[in-house]
MDTraj code that builds the backbone (N, CA, C; nanometers):
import mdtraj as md
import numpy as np

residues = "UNK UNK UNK UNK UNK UNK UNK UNK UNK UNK UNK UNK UNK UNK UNK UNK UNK UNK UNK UNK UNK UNK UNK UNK UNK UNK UNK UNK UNK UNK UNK UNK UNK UNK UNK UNK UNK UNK UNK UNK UNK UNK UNK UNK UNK UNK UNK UNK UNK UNK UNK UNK UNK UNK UNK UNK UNK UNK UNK UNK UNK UNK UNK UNK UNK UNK UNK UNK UNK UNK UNK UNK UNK UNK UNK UNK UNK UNK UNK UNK UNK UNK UNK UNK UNK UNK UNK UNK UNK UNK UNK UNK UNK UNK UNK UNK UNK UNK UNK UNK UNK UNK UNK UNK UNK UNK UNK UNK UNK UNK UNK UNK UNK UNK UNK UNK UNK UNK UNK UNK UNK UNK UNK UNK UNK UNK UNK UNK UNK UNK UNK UNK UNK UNK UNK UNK UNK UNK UNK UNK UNK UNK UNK UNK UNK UNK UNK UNK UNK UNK UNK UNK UNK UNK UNK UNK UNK UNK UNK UNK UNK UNK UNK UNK UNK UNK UNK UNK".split()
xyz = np.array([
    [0.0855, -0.1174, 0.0000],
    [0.0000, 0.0000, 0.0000],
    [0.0903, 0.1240, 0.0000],
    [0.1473, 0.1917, -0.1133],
    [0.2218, 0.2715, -0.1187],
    [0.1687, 0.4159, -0.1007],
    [0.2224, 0.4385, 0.0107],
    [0.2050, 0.6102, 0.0337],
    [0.0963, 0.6219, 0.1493],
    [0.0096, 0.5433, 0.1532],
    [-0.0671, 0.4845, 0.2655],
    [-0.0511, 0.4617, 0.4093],
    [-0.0613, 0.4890, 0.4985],
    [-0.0567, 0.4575, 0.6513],
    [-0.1504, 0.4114, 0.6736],
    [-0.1680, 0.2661, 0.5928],
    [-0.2100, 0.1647, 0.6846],
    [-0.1170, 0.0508, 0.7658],
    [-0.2085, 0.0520, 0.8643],
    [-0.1508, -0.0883, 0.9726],
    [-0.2232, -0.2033, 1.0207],
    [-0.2054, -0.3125, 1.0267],
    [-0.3259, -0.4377, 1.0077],
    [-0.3182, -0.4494, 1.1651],
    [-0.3831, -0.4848, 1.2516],
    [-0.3163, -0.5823, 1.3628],
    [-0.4784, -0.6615, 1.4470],
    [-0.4135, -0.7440, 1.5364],
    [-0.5333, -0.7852, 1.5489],
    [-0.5822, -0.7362, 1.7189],
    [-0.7330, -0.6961, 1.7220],
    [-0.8120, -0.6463, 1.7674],
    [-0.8729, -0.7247, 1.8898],
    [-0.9102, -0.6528, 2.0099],
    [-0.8943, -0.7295, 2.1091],
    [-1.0833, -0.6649, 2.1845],
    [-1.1510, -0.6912, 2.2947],
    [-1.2531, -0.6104, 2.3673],
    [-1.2074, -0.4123, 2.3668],
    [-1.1457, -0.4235, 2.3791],
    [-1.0762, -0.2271, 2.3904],
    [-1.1110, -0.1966, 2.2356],
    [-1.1197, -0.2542, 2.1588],
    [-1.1172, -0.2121, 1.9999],
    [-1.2662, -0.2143, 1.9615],
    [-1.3128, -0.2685, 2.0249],
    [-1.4763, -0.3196, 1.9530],
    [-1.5638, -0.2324, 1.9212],
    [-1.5849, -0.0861, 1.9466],
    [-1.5869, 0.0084, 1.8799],
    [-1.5753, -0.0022, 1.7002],
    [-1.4617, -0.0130, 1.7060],
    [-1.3553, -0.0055, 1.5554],
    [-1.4235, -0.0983, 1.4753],
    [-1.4396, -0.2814, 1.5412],
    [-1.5044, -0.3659, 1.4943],
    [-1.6205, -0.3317, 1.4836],
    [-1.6625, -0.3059, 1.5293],
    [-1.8346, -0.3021, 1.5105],
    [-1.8333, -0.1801, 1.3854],
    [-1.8068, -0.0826, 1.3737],
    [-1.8228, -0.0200, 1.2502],
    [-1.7638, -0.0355, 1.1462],
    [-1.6446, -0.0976, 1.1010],
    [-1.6174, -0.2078, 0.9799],
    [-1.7156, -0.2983, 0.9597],
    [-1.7708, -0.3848, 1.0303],
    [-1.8659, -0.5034, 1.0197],
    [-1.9707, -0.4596, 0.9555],
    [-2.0250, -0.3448, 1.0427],
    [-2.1287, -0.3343, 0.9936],
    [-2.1288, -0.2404, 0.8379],
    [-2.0231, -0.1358, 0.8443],
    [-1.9924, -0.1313, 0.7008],
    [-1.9429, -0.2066, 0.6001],
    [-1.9362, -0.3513, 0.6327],
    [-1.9123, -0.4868, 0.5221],
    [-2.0189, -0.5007, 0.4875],
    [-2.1175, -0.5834, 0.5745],
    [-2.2520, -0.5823, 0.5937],
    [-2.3462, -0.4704, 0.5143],
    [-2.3547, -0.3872, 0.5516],
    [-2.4330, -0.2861, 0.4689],
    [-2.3543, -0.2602, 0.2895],
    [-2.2566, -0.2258, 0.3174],
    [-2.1702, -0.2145, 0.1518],
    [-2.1960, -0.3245, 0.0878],
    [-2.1825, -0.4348, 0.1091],
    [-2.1887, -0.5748, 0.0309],
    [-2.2205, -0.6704, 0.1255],
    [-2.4066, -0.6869, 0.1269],
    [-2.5105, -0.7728, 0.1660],
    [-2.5020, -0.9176, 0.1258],
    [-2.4889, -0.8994, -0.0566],
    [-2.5003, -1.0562, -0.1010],
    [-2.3159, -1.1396, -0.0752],
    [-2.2849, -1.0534, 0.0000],
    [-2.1590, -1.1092, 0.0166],
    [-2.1324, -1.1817, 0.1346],
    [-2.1778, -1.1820, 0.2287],
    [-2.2261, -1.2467, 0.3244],
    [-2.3187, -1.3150, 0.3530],
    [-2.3112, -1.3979, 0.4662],
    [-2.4483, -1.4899, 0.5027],
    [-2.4648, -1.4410, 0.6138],
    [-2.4020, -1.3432, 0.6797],
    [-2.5373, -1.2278, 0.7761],
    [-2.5483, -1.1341, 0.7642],
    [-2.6396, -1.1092, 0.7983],
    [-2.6786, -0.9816, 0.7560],
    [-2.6750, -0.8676, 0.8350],
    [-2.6880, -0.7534, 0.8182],
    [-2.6812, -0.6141, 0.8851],
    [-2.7422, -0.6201, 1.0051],
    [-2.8792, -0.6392, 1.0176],
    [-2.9546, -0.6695, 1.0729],
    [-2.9704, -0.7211, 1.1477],
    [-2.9045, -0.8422, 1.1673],
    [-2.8547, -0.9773, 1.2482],
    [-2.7653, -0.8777, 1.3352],
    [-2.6441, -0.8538, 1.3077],
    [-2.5614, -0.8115, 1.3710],
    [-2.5660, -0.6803, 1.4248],
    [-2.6529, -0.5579, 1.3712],
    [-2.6326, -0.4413, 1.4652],
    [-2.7503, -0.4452, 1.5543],
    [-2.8363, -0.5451, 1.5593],
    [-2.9132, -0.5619, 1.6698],
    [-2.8219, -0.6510, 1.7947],
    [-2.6776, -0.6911, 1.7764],
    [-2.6098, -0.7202, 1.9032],
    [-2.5833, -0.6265, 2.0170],
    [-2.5956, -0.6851, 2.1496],
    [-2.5775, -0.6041, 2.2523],
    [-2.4377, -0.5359, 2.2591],
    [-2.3482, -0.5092, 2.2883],
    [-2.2376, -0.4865, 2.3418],
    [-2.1645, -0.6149, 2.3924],
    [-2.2105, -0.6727, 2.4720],
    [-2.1520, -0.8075, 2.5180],
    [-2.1223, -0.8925, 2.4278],
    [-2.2401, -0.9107, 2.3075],
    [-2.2058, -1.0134, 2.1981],
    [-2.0898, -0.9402, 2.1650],
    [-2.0600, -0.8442, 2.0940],
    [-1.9967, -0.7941, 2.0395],
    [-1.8437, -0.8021, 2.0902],
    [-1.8295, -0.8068, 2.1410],
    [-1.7044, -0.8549, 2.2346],
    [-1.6728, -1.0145, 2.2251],
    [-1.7810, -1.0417, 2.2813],
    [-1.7961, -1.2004, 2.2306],
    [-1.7118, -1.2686, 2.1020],
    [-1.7461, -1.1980, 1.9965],
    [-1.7116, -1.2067, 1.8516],
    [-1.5841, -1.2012, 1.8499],
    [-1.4899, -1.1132, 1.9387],
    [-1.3363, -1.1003, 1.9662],
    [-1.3027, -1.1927, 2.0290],
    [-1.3883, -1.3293, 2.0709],
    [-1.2994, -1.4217, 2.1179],
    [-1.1953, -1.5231, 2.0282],
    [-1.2457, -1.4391, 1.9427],
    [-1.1746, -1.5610, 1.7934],
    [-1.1212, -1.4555, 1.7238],
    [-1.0013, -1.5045, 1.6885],
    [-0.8728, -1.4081, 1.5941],
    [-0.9781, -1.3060, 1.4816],
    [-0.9435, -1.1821, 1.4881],
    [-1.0281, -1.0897, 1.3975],
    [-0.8910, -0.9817, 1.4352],
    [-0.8805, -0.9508, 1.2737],
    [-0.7647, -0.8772, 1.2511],
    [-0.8364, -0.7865, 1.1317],
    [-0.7921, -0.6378, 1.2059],
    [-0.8466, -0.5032, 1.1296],
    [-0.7118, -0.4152, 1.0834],
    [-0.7702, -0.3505, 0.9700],
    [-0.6879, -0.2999, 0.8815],
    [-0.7279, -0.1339, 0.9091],
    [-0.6233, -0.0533, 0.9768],
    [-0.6649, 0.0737, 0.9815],
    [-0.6211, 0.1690, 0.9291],
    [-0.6174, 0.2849, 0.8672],
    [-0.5938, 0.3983, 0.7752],
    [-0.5989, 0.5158, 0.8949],
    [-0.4689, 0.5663, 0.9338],
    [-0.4764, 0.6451, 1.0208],
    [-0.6308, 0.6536, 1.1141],
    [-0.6009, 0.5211, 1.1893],
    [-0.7010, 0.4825, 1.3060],
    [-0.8209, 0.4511, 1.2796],
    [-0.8722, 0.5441, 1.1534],
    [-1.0392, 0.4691, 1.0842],
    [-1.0308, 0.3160, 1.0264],
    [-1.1119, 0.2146, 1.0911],
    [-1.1421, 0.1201, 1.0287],
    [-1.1256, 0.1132, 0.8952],
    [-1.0384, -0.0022, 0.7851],
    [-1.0810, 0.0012, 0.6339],
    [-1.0714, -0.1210, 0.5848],
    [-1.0318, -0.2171, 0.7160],
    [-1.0253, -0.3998, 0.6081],
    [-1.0661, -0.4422, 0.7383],
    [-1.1139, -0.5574, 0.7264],
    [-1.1622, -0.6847, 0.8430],
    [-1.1081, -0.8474, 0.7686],
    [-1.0843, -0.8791, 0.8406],
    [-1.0655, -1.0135, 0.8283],
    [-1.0900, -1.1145, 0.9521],
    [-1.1251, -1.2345, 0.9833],
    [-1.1666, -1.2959, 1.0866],
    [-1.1071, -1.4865, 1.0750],
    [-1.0706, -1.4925, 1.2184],
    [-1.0476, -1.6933, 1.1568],
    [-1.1225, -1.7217, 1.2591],
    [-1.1884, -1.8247, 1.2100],
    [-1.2802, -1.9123, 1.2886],
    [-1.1832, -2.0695, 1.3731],
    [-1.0965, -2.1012, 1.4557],
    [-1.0242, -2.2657, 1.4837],
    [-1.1307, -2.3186, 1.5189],
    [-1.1269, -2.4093, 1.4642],
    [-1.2135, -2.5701, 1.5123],
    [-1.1331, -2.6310, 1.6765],
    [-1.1838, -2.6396, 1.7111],
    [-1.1841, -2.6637, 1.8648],
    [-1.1854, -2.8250, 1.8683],
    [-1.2282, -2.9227, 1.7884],
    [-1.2471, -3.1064, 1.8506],
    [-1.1023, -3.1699, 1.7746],
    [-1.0434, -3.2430, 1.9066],
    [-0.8930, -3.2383, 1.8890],
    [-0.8811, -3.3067, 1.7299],
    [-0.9816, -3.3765, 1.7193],
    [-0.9037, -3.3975, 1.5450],
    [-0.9349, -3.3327, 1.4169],
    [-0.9419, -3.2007, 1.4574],
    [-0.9991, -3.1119, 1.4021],
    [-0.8902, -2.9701, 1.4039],
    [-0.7874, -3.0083, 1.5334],
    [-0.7618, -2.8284, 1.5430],
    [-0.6348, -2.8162, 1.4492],
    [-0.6287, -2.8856, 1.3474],
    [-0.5318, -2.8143, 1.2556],
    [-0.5939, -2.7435, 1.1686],
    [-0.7466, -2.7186, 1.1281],
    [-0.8266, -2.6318, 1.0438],
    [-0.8778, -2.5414, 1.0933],
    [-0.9230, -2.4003, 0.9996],
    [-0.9663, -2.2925, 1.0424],
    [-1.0149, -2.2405, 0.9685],
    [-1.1509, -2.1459, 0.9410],
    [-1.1896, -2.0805, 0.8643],
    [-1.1749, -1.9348, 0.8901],
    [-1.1832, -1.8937, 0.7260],
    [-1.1659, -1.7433, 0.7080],
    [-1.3008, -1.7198, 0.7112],
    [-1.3296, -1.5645, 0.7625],
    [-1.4347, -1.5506, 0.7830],
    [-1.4500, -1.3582, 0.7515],
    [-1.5337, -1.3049, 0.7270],
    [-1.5740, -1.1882, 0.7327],
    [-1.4789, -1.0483, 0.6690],
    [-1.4146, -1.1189, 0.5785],
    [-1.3294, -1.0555, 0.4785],
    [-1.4019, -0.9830, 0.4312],
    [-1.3442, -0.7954, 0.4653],
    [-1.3497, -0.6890, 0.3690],
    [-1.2993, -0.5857, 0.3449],
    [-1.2739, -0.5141, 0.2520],
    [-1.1667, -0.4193, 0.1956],
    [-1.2596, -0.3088, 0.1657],
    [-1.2732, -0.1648, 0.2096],
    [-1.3272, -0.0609, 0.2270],
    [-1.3318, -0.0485, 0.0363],
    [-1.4372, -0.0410, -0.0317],
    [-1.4151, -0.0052, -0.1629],
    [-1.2838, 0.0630, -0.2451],
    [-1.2695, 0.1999, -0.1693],
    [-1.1812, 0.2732, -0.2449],
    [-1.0498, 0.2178, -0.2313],
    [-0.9974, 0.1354, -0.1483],
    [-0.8729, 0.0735, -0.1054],
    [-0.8720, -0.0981, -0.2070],
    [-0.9144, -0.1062, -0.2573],
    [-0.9657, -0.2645, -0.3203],
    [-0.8503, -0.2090, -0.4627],
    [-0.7473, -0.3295, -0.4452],
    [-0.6509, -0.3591, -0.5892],
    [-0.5697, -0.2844, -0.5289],
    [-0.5109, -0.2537, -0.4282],
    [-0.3915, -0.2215, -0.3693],
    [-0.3190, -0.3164, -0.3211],
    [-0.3884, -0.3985, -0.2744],
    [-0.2476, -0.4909, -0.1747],
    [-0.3117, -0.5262, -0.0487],
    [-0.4477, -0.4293, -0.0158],
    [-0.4437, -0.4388, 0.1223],
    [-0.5000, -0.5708, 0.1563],
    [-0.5907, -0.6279, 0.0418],
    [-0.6592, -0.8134, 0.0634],
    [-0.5417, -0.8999, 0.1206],
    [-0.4465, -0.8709, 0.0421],
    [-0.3526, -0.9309, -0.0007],
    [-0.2819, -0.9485, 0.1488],
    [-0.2559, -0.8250, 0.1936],
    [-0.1956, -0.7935, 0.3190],
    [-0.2980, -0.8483, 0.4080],
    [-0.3724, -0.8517, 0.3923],
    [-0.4561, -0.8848, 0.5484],
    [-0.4666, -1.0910, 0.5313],
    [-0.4848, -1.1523, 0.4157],
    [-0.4761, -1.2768, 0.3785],
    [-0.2596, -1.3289, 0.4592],
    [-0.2295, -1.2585, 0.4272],
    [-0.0885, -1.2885, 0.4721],
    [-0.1040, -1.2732, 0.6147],
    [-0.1788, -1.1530, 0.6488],
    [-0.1614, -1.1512, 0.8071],
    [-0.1990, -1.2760, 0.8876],
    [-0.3238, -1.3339, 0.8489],
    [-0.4097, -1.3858, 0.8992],
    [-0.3546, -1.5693, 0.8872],
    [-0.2974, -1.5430, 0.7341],
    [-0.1673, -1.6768, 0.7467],
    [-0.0494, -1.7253, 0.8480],
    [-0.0307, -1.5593, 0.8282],
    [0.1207, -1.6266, 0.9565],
    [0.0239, -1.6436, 1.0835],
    [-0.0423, -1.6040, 1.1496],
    [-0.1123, -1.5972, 1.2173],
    [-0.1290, -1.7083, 1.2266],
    [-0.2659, -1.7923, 1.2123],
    [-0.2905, -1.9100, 1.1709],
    [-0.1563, -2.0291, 1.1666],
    [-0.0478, -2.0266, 1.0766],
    [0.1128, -2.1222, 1.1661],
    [0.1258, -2.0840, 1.2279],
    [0.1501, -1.9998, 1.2919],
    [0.2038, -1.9754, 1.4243],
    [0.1360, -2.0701, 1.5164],
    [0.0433, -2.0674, 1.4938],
    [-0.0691, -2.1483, 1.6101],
    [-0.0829, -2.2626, 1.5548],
    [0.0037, -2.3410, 1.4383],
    [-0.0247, -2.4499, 1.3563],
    [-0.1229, -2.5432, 1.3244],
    [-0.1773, -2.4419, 1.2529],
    [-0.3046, -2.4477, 1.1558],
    [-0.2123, -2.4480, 1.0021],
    [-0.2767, -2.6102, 1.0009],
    [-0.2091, -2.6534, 0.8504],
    [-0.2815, -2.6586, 0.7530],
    [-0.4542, -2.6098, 0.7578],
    [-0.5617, -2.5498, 0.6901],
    [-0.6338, -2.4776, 0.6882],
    [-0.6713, -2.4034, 0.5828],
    [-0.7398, -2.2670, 0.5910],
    [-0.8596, -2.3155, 0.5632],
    [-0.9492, -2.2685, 0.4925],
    [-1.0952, -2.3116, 0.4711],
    [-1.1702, -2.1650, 0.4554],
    [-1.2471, -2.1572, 0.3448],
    [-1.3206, -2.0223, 0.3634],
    [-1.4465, -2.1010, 0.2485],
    [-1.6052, -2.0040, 0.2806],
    [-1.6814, -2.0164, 0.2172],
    [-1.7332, -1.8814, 0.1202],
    [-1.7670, -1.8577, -0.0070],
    [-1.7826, -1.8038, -0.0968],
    [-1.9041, -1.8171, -0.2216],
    [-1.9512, -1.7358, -0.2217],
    [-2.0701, -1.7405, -0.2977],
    [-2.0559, -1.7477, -0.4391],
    [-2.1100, -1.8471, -0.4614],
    [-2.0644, -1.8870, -0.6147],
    [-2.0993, -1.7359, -0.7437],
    [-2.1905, -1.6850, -0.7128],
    [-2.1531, -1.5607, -0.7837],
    [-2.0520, -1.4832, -0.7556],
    [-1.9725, -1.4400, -0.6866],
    [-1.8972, -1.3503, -0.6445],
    [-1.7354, -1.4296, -0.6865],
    [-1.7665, -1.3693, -0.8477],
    [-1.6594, -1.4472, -0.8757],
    [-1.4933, -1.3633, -0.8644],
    [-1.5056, -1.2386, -0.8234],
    [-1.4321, -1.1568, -0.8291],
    [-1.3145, -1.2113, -0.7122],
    [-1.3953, -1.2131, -0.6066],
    [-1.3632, -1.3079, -0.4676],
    [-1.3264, -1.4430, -0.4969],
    [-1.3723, -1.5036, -0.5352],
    [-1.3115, -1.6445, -0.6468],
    [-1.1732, -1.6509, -0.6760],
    [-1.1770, -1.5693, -0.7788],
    [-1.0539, -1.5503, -0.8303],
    [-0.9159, -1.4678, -0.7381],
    [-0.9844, -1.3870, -0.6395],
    [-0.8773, -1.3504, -0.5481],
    [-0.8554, -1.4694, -0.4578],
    [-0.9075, -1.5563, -0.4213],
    [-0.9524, -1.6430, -0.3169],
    [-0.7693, -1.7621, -0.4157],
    [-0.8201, -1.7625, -0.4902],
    [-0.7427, -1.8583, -0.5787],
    [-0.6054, -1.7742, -0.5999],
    [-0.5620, -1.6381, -0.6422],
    [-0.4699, -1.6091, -0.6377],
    [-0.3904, -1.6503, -0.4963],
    [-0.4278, -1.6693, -0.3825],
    [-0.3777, -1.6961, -0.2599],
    [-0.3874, -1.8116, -0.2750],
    [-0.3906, -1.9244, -0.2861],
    [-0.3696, -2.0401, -0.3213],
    [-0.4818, -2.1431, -0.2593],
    [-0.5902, -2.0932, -0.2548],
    [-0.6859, -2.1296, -0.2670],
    [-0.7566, -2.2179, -0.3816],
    [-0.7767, -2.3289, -0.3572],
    [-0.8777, -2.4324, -0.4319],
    [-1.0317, -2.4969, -0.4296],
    [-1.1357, -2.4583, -0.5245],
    [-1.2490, -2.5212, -0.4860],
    [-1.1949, -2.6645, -0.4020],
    [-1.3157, -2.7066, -0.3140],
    [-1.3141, -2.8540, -0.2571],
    [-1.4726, -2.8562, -0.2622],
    [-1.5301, -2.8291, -0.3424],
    [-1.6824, -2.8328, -0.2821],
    [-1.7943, -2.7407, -0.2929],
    [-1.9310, -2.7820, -0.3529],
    [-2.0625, -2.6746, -0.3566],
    [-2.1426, -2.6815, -0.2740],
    [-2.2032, -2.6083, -0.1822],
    [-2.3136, -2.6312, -0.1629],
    [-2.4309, -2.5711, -0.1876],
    [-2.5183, -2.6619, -0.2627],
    [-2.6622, -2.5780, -0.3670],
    [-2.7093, -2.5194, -0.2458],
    [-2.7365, -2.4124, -0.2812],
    [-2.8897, -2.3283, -0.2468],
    [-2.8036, -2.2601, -0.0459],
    [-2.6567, -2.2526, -0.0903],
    [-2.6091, -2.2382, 0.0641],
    [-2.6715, -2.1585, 0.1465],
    [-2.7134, -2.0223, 0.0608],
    [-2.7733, -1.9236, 0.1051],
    [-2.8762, -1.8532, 0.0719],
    [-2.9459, -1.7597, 0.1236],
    [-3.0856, -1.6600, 0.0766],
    [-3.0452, -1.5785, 0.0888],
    [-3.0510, -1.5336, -0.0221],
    [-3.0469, -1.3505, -0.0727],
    [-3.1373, -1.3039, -0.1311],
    [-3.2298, -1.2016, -0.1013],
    [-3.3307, -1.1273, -0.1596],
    [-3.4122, -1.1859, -0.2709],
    [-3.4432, -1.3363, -0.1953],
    [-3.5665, -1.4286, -0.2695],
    [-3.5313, -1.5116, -0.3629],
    [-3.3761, -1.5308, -0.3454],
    [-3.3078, -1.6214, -0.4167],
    [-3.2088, -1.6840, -0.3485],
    [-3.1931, -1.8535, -0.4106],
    [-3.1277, -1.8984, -0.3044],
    [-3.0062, -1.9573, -0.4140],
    [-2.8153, -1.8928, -0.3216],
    [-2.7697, -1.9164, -0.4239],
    [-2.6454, -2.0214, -0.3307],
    [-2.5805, -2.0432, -0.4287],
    [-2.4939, -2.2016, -0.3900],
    [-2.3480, -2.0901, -0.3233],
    [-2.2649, -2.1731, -0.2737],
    [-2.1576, -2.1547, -0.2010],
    [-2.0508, -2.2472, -0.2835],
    [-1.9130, -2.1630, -0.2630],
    [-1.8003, -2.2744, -0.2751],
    [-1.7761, -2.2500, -0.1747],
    [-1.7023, -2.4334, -0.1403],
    [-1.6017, -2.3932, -0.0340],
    [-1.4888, -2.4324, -0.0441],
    [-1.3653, -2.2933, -0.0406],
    [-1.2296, -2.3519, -0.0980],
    [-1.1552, -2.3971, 0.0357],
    [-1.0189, -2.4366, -0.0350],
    [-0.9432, -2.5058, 0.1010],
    [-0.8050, -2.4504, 0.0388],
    [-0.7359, -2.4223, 0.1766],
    [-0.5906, -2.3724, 0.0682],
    [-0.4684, -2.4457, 0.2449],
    [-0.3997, -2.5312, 0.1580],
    [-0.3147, -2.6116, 0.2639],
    [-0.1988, -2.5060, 0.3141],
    [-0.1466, -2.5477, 0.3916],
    [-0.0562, -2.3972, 0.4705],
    [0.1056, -2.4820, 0.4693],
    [0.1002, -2.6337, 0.4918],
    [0.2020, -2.7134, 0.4717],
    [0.2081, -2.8011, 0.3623],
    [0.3296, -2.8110, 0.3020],
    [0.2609, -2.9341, 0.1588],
    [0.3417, -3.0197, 0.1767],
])
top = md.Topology()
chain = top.add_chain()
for i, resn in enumerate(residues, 1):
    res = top.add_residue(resn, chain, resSeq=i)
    for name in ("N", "CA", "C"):
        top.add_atom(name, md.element.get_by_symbol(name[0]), res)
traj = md.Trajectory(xyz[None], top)
């Protein structure tokens, strides 16, 4: 991000402020891009909302204003905790084709080994092929559809879900 003062890091209860108005500006900016909705989420109390910081969520800030989110979900059942999903990926419009996806996907990688997680996992709406194809520049691979994953405004549309290995 050249010329830019942004800084990624990850976000703790003291920040949730910050979170909560990225989210909900993901949410509202790009609806069919998600499977919750606005609605869902700014009707949370404060407590949920905090809640939500119990699991790795790493924000991207532009001299202190919120402008990227990213989130990992670990699987918790012991033959399970080498996987993790990506979750709640977004890049403030005007910042999109800079680097900053890019940067926050790396963050959220080392992140993720560190804690050795030898799989990523994210779900994606089979229209949103734009996300597709970024999803895949990171080395991301379909593993999977599921028809009708979601409802969007009276239509119900399918999901991929890619997998991208962290060790080979």
């Amino acid at each position: 991000m050249v010329g830019r003062n942004i800084t990624i890091r990850r976000i703790d209860a003291e920040s949730v402020d910050a979170f909560r108005r990225i989210r909900l500006e993901a949410l509202s900016a790009e609806p069919a891009s998600y499977a919750s909705s606005y609605e869902d989420w700014a009707a949370f109390s404060a407590e949920e909302w905090k809640q939500r910081l119990s699991e790795p969520v790493f924000v991207a800030f532009e001299n202190n204003e919120p402008v990227g989110l990213i989130g990992l979900l670990r699987q918790r059942p012991r033959k399970m905790v080498h996987r993790a999903t990506i979750v709640m990926v977004y890049v403030r419009k005007g910042l999109r084709g800079g680097g900053l996806a890019r940067n926050l996907f790396q963050v959220v990688t080392d992140y993720a080994r560190y804690c050795g997680i030898r799989q990523l996992e994210l779900v994606v709406s089979a229209e949103n092929l734009a996300a597709i194809r970024f999803y895949q520049r990171e080395g991301f691979v379909a593993a999977g559809r599921i028809p009708n994953g979601f409802f969007q405004d009276g239509r119900e549309i399918d999901e991929i879900i890619m997998v991208c290995r962290l060790i080979r």
